[in-house]
Residue, then its C-alpha position, 0 to 999 in steps of 0.5 A: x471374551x475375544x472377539x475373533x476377526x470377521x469378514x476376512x475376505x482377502x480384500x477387506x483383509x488388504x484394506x485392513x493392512x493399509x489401513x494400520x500402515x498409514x495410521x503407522x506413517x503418519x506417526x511424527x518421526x516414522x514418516x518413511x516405510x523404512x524408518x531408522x527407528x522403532x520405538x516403544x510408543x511405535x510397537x504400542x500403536x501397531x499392536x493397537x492398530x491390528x487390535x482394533x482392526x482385527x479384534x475390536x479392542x478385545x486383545x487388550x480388554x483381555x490382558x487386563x482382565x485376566x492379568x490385572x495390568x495393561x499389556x507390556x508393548x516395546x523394542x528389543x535391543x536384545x533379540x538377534x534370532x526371533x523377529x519378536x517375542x511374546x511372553x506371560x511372566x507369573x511371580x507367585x509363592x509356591x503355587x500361588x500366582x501372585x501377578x501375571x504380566x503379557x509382554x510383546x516386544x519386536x526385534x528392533x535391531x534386526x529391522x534396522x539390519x535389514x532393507x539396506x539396499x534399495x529393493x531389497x525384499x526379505x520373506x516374513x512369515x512366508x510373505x514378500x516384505x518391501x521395507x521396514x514397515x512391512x516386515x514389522x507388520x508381520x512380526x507383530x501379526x505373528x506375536x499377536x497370535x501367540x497373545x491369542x493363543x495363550x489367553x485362550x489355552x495358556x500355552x503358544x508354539x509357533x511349531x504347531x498345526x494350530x497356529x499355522x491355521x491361525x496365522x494364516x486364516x487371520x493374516x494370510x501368513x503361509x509361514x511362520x519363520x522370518x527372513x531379517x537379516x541377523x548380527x551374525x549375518x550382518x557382521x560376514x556380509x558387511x565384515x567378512x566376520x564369522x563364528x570362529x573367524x581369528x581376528x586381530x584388534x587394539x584394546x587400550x592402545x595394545x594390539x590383541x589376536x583371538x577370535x570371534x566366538x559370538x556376535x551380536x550388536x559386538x563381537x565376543x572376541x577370546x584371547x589366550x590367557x593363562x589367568x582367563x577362563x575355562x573353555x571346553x577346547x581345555x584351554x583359558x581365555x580372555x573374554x573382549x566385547x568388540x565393535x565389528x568395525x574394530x576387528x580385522x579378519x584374518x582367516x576362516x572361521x574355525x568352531x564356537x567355544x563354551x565355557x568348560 
């Protein structure tokens, strides 16, 4: 069973905050609010500082009972849009279920866009996030109550009433959408990249032109070819991974392609 948090008057509820976030600086390579690096072993321990403050160790007590196995904790290389994500991944045969696994993983990459500027502020969950620490907090008081929710009811929507009363009666939270900053908005800021922006680059020592169609930690730069693929504008192109600082914009963005 899950022990749901007491005593959640705003001051006990601040000291808790304080609470996980000098047990997170006093980890060996963090030190600072604003660490250049979150690891696996960083999310493990935050997740377990809020289980322990907040639910007496019951998060985890139940991801092992009902799954078998502990739960899977870590950083995203890949998330460009959500701050984290939380999943239960089932294999089975037909409709057995076969095994169960909980997984809780922050988007490190959009942490470490984000807070590049001194006093930067940046809105996670409706509130005001000073640094990297902060807002990493608040992802993971986000993901926790999608964990609670599909232990509890088997199913979790950020976009419903009932997570928005958890989330907020649990963390105070008074929104559930984050404010990092994005590949995409990390590549116009500090590129003048778009979506669509053409672009001129050098691949193997041959100067290219195309344009940019995603972005994300590189940019998807298409070039015309007649042996490239399909596109949905009826034309082929040539698919380049590209490091933003590799490119060079040349006008405005135009529209995104997909695969025709």
């Amino acid at each position: 069973m899950i022990s749901l948090p007491t005593d959640l008057d705003p001051q006990r509820v601040a000291a808790r905050y304080e609470a996980v976030r000098e047990a997170m600086l006093r980890r060996p390579h963090l030190r600072s609010a604003n660490f250049e690096r979150l690891t696996d072993a960083d999310v493990a321990a935050l997740f377990a500082a809020y289980d322990h403050h907040w639910f007496d160790g019951s998060l985890a007590q139940a991801v092992r009972r009902e799954s078998g196995r502990d739960l899977v904790l870590g950083v995203s290389t890949t998330l460009s849009r959500s701050g984290g994500i939380t999943r239960r991944r089932r294999t089975g045969r037909g409709t057995k279920v076969l095994s169960t696994t909980y997984e809780i993983a922050v988007a490190g990459r959009l942490l470490k866009l984000s807070f590049t500027q001194p006093g930067q502020t940046l809105i996670v969950g409706g509130l005001t996030c000073h640094d990297r620490l902060e807002a990493a907090q608040r992802i993971m008081e986000h993901e926790i109550v999608h964990l609670y929710e599909l232990l509890a009811w088997g199913q979790s929507s950020c976009r419903k009433p009932r997570f928005a009363a958890m989330v907020g009666r649990f963390f105070g939270h008074v929104g559930t959408h984050h404010g990092l900053v994005t590949p995409r908005e990390h590549a116009q800021a500090a590129h003048g990249i778009r979506i669509g922006s053409e672009v001129t680059f050098t691949f193997k020592g041959t100067p290219m032109r195309g344009f940019v169609n995603r972005v994300h930690h590189r940019a998807t730069v298409l070039v015309p070819a007649d042996h490239g693929q399909p596109y949905n504008d009826g034309k082929r192109y040539a698919k380049y991974y590209i490091p933003l600082e590799g490119l060079t914009p040349l006008d405005q963005p135009a529209h995104e392609l997909k695969l025709g």
